[in-house]
C-alpha positions as CSV (number, residue, x, y, z in Angstrom):
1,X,122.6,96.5,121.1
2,X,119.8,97.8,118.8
3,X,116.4,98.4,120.1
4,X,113.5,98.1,118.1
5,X,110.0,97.2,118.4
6,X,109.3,94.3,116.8
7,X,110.7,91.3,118.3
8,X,113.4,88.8,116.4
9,X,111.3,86.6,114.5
10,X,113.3,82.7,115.3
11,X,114.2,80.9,112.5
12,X,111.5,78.0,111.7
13,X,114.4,75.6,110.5
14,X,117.1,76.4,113.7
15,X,117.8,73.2,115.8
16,X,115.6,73.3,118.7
17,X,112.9,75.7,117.6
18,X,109.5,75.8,118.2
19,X,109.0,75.7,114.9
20,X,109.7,73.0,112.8
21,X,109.3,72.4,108.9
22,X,105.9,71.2,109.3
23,X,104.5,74.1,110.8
24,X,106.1,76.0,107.8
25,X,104.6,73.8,105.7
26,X,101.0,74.2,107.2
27,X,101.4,78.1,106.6
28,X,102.5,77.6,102.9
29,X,99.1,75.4,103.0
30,X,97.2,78.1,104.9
31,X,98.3,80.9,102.3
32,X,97.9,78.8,99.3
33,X,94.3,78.5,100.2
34,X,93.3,82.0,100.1
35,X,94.2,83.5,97.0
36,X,91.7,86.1,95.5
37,X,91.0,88.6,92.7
38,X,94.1,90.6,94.3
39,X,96.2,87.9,93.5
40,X,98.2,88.0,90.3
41,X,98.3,84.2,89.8
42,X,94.7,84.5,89.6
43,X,94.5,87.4,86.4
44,X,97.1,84.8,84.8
45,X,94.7,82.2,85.1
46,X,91.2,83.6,84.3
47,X,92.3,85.8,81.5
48,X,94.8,83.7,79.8
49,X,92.1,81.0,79.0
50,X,89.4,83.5,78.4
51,X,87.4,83.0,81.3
52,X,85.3,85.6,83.0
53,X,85.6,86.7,86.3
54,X,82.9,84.6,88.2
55,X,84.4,81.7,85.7
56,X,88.0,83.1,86.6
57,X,86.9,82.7,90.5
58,X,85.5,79.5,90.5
59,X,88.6,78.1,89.0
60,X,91.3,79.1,90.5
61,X,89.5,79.5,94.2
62,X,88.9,75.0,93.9
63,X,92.4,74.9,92.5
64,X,93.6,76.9,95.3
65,X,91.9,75.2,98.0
66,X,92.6,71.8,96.6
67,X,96.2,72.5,97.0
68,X,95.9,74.0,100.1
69,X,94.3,71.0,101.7
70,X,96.5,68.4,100.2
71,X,100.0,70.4,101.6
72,X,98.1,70.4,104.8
73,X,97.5,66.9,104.8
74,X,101.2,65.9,103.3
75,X,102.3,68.6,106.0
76,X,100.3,66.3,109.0
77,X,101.5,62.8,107.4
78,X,105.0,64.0,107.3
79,X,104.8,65.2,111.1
80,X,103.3,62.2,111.9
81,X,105.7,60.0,110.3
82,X,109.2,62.1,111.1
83,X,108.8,64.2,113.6
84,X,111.7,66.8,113.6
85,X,112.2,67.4,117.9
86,X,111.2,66.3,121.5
């Protein structure tokens, strides 16, 4: 038996978890939503079009968001409609 630190993380997708595909989904929203200069994605998109960096920001940081709300939405709508457990 190994023993570490950090407990087994479950996996979201197992029969019977406490996490289902929705909550996944709501993360993927939750992550999408906060990309920032850091980001690669975001270099690709500012500099590729030519915009400047406040330019750059503005676009990509409504994209993001955008995105990220309508996953989270889908994400509720789809755990409303099908719920995967008791």
């Amino acid at each position: 038996m190994w023993h570490t630190l950090v407990p087994p993380t479950p996996n979201p997708l197992a029969a019977g978890s406490i996490m289902g595909f929705e909550t996944g989904t709501m993360m993927l929203a939750g992550a999408l939503t906060l990309g920032h200069i850091n980001d690669s994605g975001f270099w690709v998109t500012a500099k590729l079009p030519g915009l400047s960096l406040t330019g750059g920001l503005k676009t990509y940081t409504l994209a993001q968001s955008i995105t990220g709300v309508f996953v989270l939405i889908l994400a509720l709508i789809g755990a409303t409609l099908l719920p995967m457990g008791a």
